[in-house]
C-alpha positions in Angstrom: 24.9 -5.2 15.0 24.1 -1.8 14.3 20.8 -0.9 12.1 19.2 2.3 11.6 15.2 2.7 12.5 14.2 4.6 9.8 11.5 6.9 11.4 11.7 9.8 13.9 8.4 9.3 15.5 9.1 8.8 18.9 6.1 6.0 20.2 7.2 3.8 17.0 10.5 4.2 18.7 9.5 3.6 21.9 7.7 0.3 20.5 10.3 -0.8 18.8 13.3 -0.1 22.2 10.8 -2.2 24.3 10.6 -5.0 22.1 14.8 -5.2 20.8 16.2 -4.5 24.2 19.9 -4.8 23.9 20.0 -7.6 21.3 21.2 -4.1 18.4 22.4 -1.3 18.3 19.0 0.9 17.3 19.5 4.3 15.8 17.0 6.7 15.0 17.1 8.9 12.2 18.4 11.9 14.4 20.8 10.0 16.3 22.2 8.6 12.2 22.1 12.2 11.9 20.1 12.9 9.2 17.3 15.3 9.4 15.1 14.6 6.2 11.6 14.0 5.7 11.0 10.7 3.5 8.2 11.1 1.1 5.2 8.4 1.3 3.8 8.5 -2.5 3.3 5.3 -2.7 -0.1 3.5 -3.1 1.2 0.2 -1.0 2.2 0.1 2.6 5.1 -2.4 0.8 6.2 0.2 -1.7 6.7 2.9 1.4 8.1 1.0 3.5 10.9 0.2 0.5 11.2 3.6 -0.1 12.0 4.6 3.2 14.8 2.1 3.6 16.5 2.2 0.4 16.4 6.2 0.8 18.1 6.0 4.5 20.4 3.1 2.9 22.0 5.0 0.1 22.2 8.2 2.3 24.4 6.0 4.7 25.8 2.2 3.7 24.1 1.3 7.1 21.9 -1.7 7.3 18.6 -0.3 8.0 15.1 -0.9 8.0 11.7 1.0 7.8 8.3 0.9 8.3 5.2 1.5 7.1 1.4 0.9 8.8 -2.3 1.4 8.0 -5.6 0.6 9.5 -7.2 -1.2 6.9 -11.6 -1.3 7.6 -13.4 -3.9 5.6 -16.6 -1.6 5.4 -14.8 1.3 3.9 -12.5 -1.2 1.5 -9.6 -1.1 3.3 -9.6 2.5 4.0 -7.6 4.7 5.5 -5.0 1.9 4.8 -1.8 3.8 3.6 -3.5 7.0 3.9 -3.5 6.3 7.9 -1.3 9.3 9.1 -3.1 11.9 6.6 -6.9 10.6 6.5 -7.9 13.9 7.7 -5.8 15.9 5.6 -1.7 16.6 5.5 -0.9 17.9 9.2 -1.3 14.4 10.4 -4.1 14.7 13.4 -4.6 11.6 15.2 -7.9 13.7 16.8 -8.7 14.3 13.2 -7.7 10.9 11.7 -9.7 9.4 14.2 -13.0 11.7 13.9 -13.1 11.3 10.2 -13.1 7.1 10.3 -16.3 7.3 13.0 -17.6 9.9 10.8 -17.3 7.4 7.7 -18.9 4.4 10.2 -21.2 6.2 11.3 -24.6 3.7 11.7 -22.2 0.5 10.3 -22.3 -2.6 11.9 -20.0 -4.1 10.5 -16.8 -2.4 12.7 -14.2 -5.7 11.3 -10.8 -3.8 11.1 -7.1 -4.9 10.9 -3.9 -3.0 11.6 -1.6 -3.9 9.1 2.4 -3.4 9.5 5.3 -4.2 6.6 8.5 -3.2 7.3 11.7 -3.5 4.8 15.1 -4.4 5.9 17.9 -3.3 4.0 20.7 -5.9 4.7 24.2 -5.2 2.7 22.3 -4.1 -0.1 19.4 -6.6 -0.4 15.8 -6.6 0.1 13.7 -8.4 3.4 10.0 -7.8 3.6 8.2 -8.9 6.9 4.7 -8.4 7.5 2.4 -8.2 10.8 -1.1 -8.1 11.5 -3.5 -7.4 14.3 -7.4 -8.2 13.7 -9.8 -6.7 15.5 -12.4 -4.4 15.1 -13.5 -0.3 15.7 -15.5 1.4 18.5 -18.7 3.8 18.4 -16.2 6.7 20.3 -12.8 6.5 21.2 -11.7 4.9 25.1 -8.3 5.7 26.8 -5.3 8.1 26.7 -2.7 5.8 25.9 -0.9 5.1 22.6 -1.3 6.9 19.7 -2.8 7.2 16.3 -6.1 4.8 16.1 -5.8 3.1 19.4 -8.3 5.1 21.1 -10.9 3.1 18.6 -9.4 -0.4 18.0 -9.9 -3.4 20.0 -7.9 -6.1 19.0 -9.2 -9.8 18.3 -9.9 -11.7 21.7 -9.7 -8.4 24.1 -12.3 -5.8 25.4 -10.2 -2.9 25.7 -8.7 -0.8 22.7 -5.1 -0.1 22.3 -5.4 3.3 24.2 -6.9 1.3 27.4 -3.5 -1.1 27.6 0.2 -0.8 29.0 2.8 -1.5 26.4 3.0 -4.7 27.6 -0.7 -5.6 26.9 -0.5 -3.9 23.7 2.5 -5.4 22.5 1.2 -9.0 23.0 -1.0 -8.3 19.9 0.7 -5.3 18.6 0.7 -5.6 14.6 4.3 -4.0 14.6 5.9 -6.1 17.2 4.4 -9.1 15.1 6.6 -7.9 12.3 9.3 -7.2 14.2 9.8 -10.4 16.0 10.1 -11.6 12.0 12.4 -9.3 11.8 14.6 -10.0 15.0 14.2 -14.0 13.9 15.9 -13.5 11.3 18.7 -11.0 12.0 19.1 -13.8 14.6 19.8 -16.3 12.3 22.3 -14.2 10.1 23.9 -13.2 13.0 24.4 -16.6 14.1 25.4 -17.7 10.0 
């Protein structure tokens, strides 16, 4: 089965390789080539995440799916949430993202976070929404040089190490996006298997 990863960021990708294996055919948005940006406007990780694959869907007529992920902080209600890539502003600095959200905690205790992943599956035509989360909670300064995005500052649920301090592996065994996608892969299974 062939299905088109709607995203060109290469770690999702990476993510994403790691967890499907050989079970599909996974093709980026370069390698469907198609070189467009897909706007974000919404005000719902569900609503993005819809746009993206109904955009790549009608470009194409291939089965496709797309993402979309915030870190969502209780203290700051829910913030950055759907604003996660561009907290800091539009040119999409994790460094920047991630100085801005200690800047905002600054003195909280309360450091409860959760990353939150939905990602929409375009199958001939209809509409699949799976949704993954990851608890946890947000450091004083950020810890390790792995990853990307928030990791450097979240520490998931049961663990002492952020995201940035793990392998893939480790990561993956909580990772909010892998949660979703093993939804995901369930059920491709069972249509496959219809």
């Amino acid at each position: 089965m062939k299905l088109i990863f709607a995203t060109n960021n290469k770690h999702k990708i990476d993510e994403l390789k790691a967890v499907v294996g050989s079970k599909f055919e996974l093709l980026t948005l370069n390698e469907a080539g198609i070189d467009q940006d897909i706007p974000e406007p919404h005000d719902t990780l569900e609503a993005n995440a819809s746009e993206k694959s109904k955009t790549i869907y009608n470009l194409t007529g291939i089965n496709c799916f797309a993402d979309d992920t915030g870190l969502e902080v209780e203290i700051l209600n829910g913030e950055p949430g759907v604003k996660s890539a561009r907290y800091a502003g539009e040119e999409r600095s994790f460094e920047k993202n991630t100085e801005k959200l200690l800047q905002n905690m600054a003195g909280e205790t309360n450091r409860n976070a959760r990353f939150r992943s939905v990602i929409s599956l375009i199958m001939d035509g209809n509409e699949f929404l799976f949704e993954g989360i990851c608890n946890g909670t947000i450091t004083d300064q950020p810890s390790g040089n792995k990853g990307f995005g928030y990791d450097p500052v979240f520490v998931p649920e049961g663990e002492t190490r952020t995201f940035a301090e793990m392998s893939m592996i480790e990561k993956n065994l909580f990772n909010h996006r892998r949660k979703a996608m093993d939804k995901l892969l369930a059920f491709l299974s069972q249509e496959k298997n219809k």
